[in-house]
C-alpha positions in Angstrom: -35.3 -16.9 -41.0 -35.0 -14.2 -38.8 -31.7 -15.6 -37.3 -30.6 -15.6 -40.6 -30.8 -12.4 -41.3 -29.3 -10.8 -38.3 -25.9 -12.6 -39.7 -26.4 -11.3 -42.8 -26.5 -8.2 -42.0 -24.1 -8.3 -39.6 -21.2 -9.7 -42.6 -22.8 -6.6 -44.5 -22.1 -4.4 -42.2 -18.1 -5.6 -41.2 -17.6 -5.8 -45.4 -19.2 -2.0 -45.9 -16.9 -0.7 -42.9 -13.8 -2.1 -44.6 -14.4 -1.7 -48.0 -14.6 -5.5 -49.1 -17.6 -7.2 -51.6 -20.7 -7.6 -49.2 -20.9 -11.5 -47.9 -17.4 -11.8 -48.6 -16.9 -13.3 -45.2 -18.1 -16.8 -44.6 -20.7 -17.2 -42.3 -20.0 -19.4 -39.3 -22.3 -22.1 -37.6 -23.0 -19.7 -34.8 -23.0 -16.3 -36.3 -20.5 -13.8 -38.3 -17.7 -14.4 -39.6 -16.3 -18.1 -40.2 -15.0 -20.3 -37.3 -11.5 -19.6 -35.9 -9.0 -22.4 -36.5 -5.1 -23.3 -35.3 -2.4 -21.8 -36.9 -0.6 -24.1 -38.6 3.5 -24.3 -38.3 5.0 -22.6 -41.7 8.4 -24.3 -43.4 11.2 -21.9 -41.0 9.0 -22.8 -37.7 9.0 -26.7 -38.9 12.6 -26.6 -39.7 13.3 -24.8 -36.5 11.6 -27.7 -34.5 13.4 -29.9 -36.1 17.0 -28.9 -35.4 15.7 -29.2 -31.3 18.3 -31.4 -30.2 17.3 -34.3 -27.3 20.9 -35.0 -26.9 21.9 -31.6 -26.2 19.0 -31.4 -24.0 20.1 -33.9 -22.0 23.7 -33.1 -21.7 22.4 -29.8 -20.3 20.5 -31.8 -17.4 23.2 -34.0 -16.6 25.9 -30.9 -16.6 23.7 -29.2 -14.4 23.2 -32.2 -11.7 26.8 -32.7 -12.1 27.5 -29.6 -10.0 26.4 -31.7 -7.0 24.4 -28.8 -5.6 23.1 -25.2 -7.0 21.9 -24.1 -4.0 21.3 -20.0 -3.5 23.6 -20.8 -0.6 26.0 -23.1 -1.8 29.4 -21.7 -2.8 30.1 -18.9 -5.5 33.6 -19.5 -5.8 34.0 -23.4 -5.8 35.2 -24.0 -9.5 33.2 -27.4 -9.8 30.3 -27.4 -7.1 27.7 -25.0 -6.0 25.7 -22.3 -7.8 29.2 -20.6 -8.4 30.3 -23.0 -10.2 26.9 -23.6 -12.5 26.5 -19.9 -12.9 29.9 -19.9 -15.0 29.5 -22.8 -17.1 25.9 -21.3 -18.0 27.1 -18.2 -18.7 30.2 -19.9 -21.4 27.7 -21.8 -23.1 26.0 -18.8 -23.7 28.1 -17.2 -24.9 29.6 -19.5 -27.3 26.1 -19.2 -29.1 26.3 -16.6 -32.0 24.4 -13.5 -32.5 23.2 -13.9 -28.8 24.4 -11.0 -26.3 24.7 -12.6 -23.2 25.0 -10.9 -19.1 25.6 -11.7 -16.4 22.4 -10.0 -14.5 23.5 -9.9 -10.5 22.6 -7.7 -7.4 23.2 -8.0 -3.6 20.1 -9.3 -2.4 19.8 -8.4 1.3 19.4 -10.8 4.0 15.4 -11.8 3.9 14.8 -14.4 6.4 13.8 -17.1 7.1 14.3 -17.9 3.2 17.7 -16.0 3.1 19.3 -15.6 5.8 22.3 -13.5 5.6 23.1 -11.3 2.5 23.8 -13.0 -0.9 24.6 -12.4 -4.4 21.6 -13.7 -6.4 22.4 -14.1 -10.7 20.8 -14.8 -13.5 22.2 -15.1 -16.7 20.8 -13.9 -19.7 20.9 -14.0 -23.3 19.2 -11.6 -25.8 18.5 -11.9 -29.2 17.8 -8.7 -30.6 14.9 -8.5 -33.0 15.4 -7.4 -36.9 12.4 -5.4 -37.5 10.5 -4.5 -34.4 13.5 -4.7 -31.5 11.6 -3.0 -29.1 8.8 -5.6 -28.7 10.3 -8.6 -26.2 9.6 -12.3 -25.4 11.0 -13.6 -22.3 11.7 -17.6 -21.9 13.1 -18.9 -18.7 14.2 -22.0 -16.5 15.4 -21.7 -13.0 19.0 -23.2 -12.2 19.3 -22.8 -8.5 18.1 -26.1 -7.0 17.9 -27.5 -2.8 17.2 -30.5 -1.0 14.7 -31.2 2.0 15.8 -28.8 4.2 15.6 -25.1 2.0 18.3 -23.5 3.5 20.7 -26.0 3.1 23.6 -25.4 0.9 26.1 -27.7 1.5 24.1 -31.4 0.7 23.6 -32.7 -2.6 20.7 -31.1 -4.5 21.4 -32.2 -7.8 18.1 -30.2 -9.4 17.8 -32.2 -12.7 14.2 -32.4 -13.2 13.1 -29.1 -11.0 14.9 -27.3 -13.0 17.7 -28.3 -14.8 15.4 -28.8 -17.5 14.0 -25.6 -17.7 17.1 -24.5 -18.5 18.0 -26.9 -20.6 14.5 -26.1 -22.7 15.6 -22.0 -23.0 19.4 -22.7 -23.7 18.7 -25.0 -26.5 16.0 -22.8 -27.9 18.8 -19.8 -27.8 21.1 -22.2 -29.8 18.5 -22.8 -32.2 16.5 -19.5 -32.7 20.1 -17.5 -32.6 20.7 -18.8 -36.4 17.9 -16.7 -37.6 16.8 -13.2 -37.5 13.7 -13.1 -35.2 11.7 -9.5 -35.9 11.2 -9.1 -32.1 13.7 -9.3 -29.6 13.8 -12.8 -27.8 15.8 -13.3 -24.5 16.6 -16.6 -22.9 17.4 -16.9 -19.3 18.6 -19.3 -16.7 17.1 -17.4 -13.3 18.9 -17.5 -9.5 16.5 -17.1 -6.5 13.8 -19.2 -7.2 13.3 -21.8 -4.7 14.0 -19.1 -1.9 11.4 -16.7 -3.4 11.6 -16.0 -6.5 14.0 -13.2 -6.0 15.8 -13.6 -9.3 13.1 -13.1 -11.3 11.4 -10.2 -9.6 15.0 -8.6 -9.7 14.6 -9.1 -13.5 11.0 -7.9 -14.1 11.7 -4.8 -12.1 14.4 -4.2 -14.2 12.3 -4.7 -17.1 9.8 -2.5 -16.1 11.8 0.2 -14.9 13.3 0.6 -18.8 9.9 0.9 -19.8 10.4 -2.7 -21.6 6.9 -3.9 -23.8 7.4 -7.5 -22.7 4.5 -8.5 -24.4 4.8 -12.5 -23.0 6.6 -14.6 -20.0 7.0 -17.9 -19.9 8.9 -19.9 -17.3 9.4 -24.3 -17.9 9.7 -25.3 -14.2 9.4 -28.8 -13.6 9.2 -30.2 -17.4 11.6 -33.3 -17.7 9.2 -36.0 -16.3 6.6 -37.4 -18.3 6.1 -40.0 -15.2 3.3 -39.9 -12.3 4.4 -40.8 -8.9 2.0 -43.9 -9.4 4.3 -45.0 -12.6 1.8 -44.1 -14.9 2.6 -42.0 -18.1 1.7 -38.9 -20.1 4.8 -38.4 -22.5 2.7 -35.9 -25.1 1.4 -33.2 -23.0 2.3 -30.2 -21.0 0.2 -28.4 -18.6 0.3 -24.5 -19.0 -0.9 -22.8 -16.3 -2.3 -19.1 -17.0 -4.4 -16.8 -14.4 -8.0 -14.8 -14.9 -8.3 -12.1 -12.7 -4.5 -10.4 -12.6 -2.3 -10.3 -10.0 -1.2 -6.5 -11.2 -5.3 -5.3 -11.0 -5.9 -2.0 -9.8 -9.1 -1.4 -8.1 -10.0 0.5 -11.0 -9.5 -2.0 -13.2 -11.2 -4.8 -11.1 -14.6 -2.5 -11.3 -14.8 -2.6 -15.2 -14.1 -6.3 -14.7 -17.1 -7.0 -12.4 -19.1 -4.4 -14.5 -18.8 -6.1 -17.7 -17.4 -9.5 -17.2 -13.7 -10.7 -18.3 -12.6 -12.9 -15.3 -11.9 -15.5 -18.3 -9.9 -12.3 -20.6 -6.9 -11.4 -18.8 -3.8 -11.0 -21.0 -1.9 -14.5 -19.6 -5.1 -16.3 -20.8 -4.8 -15.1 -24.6 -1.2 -16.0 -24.4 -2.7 -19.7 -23.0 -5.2 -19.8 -26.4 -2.4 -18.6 -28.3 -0.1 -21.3 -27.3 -2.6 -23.9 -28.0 -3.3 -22.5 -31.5 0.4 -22.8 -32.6 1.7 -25.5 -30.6 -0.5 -28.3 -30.6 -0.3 -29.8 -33.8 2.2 -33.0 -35.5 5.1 -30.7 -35.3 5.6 -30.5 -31.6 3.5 -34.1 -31.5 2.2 -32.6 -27.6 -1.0 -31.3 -26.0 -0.9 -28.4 -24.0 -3.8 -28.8 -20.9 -4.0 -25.3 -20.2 -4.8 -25.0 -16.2 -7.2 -21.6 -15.3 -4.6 -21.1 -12.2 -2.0 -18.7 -11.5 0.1 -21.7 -10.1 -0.4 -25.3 -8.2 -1.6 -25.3 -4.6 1.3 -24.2 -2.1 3.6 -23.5 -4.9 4.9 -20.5 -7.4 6.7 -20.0 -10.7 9.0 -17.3 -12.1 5.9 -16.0 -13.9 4.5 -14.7 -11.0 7.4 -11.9 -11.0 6.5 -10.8 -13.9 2.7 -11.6 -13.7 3.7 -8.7 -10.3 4.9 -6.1 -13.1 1.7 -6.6 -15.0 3.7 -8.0 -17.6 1.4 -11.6 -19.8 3.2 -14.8 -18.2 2.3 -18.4 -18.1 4.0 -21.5 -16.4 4.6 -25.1 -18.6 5.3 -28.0 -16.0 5.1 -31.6 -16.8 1.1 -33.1 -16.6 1.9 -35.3 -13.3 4.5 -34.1 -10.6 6.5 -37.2 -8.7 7.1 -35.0 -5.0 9.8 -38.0 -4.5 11.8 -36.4 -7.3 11.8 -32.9 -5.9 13.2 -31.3 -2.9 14.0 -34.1 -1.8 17.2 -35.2 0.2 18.8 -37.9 -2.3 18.6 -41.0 -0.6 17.3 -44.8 -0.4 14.4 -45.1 1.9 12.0 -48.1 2.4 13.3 -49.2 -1.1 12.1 -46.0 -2.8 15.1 -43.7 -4.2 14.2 -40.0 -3.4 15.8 -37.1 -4.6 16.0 -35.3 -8.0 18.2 -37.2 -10.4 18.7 -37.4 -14.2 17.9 -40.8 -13.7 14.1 -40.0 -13.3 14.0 -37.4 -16.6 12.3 -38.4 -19.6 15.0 -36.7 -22.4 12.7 -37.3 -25.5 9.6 -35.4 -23.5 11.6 -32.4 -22.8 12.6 -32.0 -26.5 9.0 -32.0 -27.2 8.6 -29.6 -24.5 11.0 -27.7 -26.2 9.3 -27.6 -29.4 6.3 -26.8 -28.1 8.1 -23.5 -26.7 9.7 -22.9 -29.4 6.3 -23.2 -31.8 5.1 -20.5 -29.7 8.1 -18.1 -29.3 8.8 -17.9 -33.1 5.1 -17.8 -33.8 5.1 -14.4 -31.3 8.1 -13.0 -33.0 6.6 -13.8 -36.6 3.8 -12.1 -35.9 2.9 -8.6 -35.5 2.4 -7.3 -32.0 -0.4 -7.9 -29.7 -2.8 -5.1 -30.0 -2.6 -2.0 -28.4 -5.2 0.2 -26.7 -8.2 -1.9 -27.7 -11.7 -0.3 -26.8 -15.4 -1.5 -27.2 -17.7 2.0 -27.5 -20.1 2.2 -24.6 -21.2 5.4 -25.1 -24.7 4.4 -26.3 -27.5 2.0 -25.8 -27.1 -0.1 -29.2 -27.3 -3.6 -31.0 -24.3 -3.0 -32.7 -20.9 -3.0 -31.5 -18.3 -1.0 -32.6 -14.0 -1.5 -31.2 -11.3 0.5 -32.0 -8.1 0.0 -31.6 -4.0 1.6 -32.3 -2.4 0.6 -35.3 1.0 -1.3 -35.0 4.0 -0.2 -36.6 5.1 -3.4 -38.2 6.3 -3.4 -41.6 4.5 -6.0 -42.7 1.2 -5.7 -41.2 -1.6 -6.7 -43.2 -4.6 -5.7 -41.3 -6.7 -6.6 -38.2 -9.5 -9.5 -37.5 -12.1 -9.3 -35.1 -12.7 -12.7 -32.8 -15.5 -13.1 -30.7 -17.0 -15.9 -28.7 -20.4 -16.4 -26.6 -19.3 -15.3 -22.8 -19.7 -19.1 -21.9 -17.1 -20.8 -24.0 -13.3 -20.8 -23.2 -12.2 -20.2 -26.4 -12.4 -17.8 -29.8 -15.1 -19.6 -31.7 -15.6 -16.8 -34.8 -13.1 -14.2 -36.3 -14.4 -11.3 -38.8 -11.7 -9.8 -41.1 -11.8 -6.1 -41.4 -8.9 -4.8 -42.8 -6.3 -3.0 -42.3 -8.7 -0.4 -40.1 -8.3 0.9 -36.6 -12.4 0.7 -35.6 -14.7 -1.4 -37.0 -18.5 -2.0 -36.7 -20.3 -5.6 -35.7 -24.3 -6.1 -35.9 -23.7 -8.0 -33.1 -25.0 -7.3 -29.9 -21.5 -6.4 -26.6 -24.0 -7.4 -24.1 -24.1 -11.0 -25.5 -20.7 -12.2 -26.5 -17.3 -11.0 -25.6 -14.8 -9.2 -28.6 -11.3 -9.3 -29.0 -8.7 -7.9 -31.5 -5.9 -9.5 -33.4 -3.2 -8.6 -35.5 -2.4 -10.5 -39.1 0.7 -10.0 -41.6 1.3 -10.2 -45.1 2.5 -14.0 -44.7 -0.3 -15.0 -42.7 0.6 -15.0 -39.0 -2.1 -13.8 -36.2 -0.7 -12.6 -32.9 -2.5 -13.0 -29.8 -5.8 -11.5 -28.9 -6.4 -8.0 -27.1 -9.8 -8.1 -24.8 -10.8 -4.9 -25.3 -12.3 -2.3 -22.4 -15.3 -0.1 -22.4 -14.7 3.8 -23.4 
């Protein structure tokens, strides 16, 4: 009984604040508020999966390998091989997509050995949708289209790239030709990134550039590796995706890593709500796929776009197929005891990446649909109390309906309850912040939830 109570009191207490009937929240198994549960795909997200196209997909892929090599290196002025030559068929396809303003993003990048050896012109290509209600709020989705072979600073042999990462590409490009018939509110850019298999260097040249303009790039997510549903041992996995997010962030001050080891949230960090996020919008019949969310930055001995932006402090995660074949990436192509190495369309799974695609696109039109992530989220530590009381900044969005509070027991990996409180920037929880860890989330008038903000002590 005297369990009982303490929820009771503590739904009294989050209804009083707001200015809702007393017990109008359900009561959860485990305490207050009622359990948190998947968002499910609304009629323009289901409609938008289903235009996804596995045919364009895969005439992407195969255009890309075609090139014969996309090598950093390789030629910039060949008209049909070399990353020259790639770089300008990207950037017409682009731009043959309406509503999208497309770039050509380039600098000099400065010899960097042993990686680059003498100075080169590194390019990404990039195409922005520009939001219709909330422009200033951005969501970044990006493949890789620089490819190599065995040896990494060769430019000149065949490094067709179809699976690492032709399909990456492939996944952002079709999502521009899809998303670019509606009117997202936030702004969404698709980009097809140079540099990445000597260092990253496109990527970092583009969240620099993001962060110098002061850009609230409130998510990152790179698809590197994601056109293989098949294991090197020939077995299968065609309906999931790993995502792979980091805990502690690579941007940390000191400062901030204090408060961390002071009051716990190795298991918080902003990539890790956009990891729960994804799995509450994307795993469900419409993208028929399970994301395994992976608590790692990357895979042993390797990196991802992500990490440029991860760098800037910006939320980024990395989707790549569940079981890598190494046979099927840098890899010289050639026939060898039997076994044919090298990355070729031949080895891609078309049907997976559409679904990879859906599952990217479930998540980049739920972002955009929703309000913002968010911002300045506190828990008050200035007394010794049961209760807990966070506050928080309210968005701007037009359409904002109010704010719930999720909260979970510090041992689970996921939001378990969520308390709705209104359209309030503080509210009150009988609920004790040494016991459980709080977060924030923003709802609109139709429904959607945006990610969660893990709040720090003031």
């Amino acid at each position: 009984m005297g369990t009982r109570r303490t929820f009771l009191s503590a739904s009294v207490a989050a209804a009083a604040l707001v200015g809702i009937p007393a017990g109008a929240e359900e009561l959860g198994d485990r305490g207050p508020g009622r359990p948190v549960r998947p968002q499910p795909p609304d009629a323009e997200l289901r409609a938008i999966l289903r235009e996804i196209d596995e045919r364009r997909i895969e005439a992407t892929i195969r255009r890309l390998a075609a090139f014969g090599t996309r090598h950093t290196l390789s030629s910039q002025d060949d008209p049909v091989r070399g990353i020259g030559a790639a770089r300008d068929w990207l950037f017409a396809e682009f731009s043959k997509i309406p509503n999208l303003a497309v770039q050509l993003q380039s600098y000099i990048q400065p010899a960097a050995p042993p990686r680059i050896p003498v100075e080169v012109k590194i390019t990404n290509v990039v195409g922005t949708l520009r939001g219709s209600t909330n422009p200033e709020r951005v969501y970044v989705i990006s493949g890789h289209y620089d490819s190599r072979c065995t040896d990494g600073l060769d430019g000149v042999k065949d490094a067709p790239g179809a699976d690492d990462d032709a399909s990456g590409v492939a996944v952002a490009m079709e999502l521009a030709r899809v998303m670019a018939k509606r009117k997202p509110k936030a702004t969404l850019v698709f980009v097809a990134v140079a540099g990445e298999e000597q260092g990253l260097f496109g990527s970092d040249f583009m969240a620099k550039q993001f962060k110098a303009a002061n850009t609230d790039v409130q998510a990152m997510f790179t698809n590197d590796i994601v056109g293989s549903s098949t294991a090197d041992d020939g077995s299968r996995d065609p309906h999931t995706i790993r995502l792979f997010a980091e805990g502690v962030p690579t941007a940390e001050t000191p400062a901030q890593a204090n408060v961390r080891r002071s009051v716990g949230g190795e298991n918080d960090s902003t990539s890790r709500q956009l990891s729960r996020f994804v799995r509450s919008v994307a795993v469900n019949d419409a993208t028929n796929m399970n994301v395994r969310v992976v608590y790692r930055r990357d895979r042993y001995l390797r990196g991802g776009d992500h990490i440029s932006f991860l760098t800037q402090g910006y939320p980024a995660c990395r989707f790549t197929e569940p079981h890598e074949n190494f046979a099927h990436q840098h890899q010289d192509v050639r026939v060898e005891n039997g076994v044919q190495f090298g990355d070729l369309p031949e080895f891609c799974d078309f049907a997976f990446t559409a679904r990879v695609a859906r599952v990217n696109g479930a998540v980049l039109w739920s972002l955009a649909s929703a309000p913002g992530t968010p911002k300045g989220v506190k828990i008050d530590t200035s007394q010794l109390t049961n209760q807990s009381t966070l506050l928080w900044t309210r968005g701007t969005e037009p359409d904002l309906a109010g704010y719930e509070i999720v909260w979970r027991e510090t041992t689970d990996s996921d939001w378990t309850n969520v308390i709705n409180v209104g359209d309030v920037t503080t509210a009150k929880v009988d609920l004790s912040k040494d016991n459980v860890f709080f977060g924030v989330r923003a709802v609109d008038k139709s429904g959607h939830r945006s990610p969660v903000a893990f709040p720090v002590p003031t």
